[in-house]
C-alpha positions, 0 to 999 in steps of 0.5 A: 500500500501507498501513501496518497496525498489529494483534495476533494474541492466541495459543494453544499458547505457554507461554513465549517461547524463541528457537526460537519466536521465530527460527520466527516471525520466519522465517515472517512476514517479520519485522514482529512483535513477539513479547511475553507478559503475564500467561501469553499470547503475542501478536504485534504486526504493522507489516504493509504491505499494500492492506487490514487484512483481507489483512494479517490473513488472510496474517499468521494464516496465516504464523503458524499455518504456523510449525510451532510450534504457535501458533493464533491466537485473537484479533485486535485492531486499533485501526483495528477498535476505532475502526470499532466505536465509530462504528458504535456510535455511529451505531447509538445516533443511529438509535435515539435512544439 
């Protein structure tokens, strides 16, 4: 198993109160990190599991399972973030760019 890092960038959070955050704790098995900035809630994960896809679908579902009304409307992940620059990279040496 490995070790990885993402954010899920919510919806249908307005602030962060310790009922939700109790809520979301309970439901993902306390690897987060509940913030908000700028009017939007997110959750940072340290999530061990064989893949960042399995971690990622199983923490999307846990939240959106919490019964508070949290839908996840974005994932970031710098594992993701770099895979995306290389093939961009790559793509820009196929076309000569």
């Amino acid at each position: 198993m490995n070790e990885h890092r993402f954010t899920l960038i919510l919806s249908g959070v307005s602030e962060i109160t310790p009922e939700l955050a109790d809520a979301l704790y309970a439901a993902t098995g306390g690897d987060i990190e509940l913030n908000m900035r700028d009017g939007v809630a997110f959750l940072e994960f340290d999530r061990e599991s064989s893949s960042l896809r399995e971690a990622v679908t199983s923490a999307i579902s846990q939240v959106e399972g919490a019964g508070v009304g949290a839908r996840v409307v974005r994932v970031e992940s710098q594992d993701a973030n770099t895979i995306a620059k290389i093939n961009a990279d790559l793509l820009g040496v196929a076309t000569g760019s």
